[in-house]
N, C-alpha and C positions, 0 to 999 in steps of 0.2 A: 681677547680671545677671537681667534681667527675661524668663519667657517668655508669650507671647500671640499664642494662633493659630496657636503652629507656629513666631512670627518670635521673632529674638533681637534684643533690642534693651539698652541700657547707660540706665538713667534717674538723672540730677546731681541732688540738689538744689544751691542757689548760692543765697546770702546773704548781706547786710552791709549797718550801717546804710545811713541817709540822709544822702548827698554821702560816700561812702568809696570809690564808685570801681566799684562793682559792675554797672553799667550797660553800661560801658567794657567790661569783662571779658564781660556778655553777649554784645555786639555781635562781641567778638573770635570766640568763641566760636562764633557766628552763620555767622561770615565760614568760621571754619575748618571749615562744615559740620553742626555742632548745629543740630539743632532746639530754638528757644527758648519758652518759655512763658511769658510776662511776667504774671505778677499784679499788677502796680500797672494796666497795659493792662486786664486782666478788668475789675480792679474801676472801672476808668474809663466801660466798657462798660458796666457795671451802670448807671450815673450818668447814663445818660444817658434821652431823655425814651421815656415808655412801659415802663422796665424796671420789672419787678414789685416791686424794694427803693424805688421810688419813695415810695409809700404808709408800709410799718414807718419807713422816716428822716425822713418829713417826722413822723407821730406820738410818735419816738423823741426830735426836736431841733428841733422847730418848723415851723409850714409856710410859712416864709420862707428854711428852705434849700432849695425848691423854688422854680429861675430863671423866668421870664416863660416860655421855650419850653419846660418843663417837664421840667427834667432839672435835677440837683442844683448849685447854685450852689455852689463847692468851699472857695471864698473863706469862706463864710460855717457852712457845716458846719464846716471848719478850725477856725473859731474859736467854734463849740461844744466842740470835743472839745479843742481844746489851748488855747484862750482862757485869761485870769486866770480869768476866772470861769465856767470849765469843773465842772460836775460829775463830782464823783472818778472817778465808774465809767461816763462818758461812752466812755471807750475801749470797755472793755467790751461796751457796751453797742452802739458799733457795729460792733465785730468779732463781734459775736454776730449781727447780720444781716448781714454783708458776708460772713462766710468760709462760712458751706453754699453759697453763691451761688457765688461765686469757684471754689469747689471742682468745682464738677458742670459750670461751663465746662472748666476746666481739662483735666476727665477727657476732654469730647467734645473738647476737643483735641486730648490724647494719641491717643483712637482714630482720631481723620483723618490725623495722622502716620503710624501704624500703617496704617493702610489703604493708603497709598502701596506697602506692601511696602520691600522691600531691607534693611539695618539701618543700624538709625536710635542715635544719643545725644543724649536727651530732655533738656534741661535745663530744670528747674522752677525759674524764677527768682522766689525769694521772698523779700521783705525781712525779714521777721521772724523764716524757719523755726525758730529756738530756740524760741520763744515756742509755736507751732503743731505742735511733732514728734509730742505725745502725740497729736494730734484731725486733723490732716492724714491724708488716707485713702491716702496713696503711701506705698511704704517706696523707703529712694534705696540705689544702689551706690555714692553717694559723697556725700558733702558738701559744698562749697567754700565759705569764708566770706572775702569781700573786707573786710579791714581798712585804717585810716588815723584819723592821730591826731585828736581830738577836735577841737582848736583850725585842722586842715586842713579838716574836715569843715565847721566854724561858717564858713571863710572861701570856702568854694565855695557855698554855703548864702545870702550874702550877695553875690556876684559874680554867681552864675549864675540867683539866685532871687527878687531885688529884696526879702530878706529882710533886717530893719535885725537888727545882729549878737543883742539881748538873744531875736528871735523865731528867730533861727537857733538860737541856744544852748536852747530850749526846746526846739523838733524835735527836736535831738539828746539832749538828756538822757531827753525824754519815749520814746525807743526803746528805754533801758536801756544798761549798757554791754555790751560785745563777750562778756563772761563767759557770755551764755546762749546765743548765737551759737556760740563756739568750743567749746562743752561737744561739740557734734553732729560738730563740723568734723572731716576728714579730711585736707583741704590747706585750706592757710593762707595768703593772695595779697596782698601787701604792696600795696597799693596808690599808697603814696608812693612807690617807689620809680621811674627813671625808666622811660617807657611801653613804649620799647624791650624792655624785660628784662621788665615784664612782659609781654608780648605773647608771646616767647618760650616760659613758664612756662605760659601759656595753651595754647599751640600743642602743646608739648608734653602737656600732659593729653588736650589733645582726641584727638591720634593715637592715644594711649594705650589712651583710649576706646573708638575706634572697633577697635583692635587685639582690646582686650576683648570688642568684640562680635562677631568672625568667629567662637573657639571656640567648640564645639560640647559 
């Protein structure tokens, strides 16, 4: 439990790869009264024409992943960074300008939530938080990492993402598997399972949450 300015507030982090399910869970989440903080949203934000990472990713990966109205063509950075012929530390290299960025929205976020008053359960939905726990500037009162099998994940990746199965199966590999994810994890959200029950499972935490944040 988080305090600032006097308010009591409960701050989630919530995690799990890409296509496991974990979007679903924000939005429940959402619904049951969380306030959500989308990083994939930030960093989309950033991408777009005028943002200051403009300039570092067009010199970082060419300046043809900079679109005609001048915001980051995704299509084509994608396949610098995850391409065949992706340079090794291309990830690297752009998580090293995208996450100070990402970060310093996220914070002014958090504080316009906070300014609202009342208490609040912040969830920082982040896809990678294993990856990021050491350099990410939040500490969380809980964890949540949405799981679902791999071969789930490649076929959602492909239905929902006009992704041909060999470039869905890279996305996912290139995330790592679930082991640096659930290292942090607290609760553990099956996400195959059916929506029903997770939804429940959901609900239940969030109350929880918010039950967390009345004490004093």
């Amino acid at each position: 439990m988080q305090g600032e300015s006097g308010r009591r507030f409960v701050r989630v982090g919530l995690t799990g790869g890409i296509a496991a399910g974990k979007s679903t869970v924000a939005a429940r989440m959402a619904a049951d009264g969380a306030d959500v903080i989308d990083y994939d949203f930030l960093a989309h934000i950033l991408q777009e024409p005028c943002s200051p990472i403009i300039a570092p990713l067009a010199e970082a990966f060419g300046a043809d992943v900079v679109g005609a109205e001048g915001g980051i063509d995704r299509k084509v950075l994608a396949e610098r960074v995850f391409g065949a012929g992706a340079d090794e530390h291309a990830l690297e290299t752009l998580n090293g300008i995208m996450h100070p960025n990402v970060y310093d929205l996220a914070r002014n976020r958090e504080r316009s939530i906070l300014a609202r008053g009342g208490r609040r359960v912040i969830v920082h939905d982040v896809p990678l938080l294993g990856e990021v726990m050491d350099t990410i500037p939040f500490t969380f009162d809980s964890v949540v990492c949405v799981v679902a099998p791999a071969d789930e994940r490649v076929r959602r990746l492909v239905a929902t993402r006009g992704m041909t199965p060999e470039q869905a199966r890279v996305r996912v590999r290139g995330q790592g598997d679930d082991a640096s994810r659930l290292r942090y994890a607290d609760v553990v959200i099956d996400a195959s399972q059916p929506i029903e029950q997770m939804f429940e499972c959901v609900d239940r935490l969030v109350a929880a949450w918010f039950a967390d944040g009345q004490r004093e």
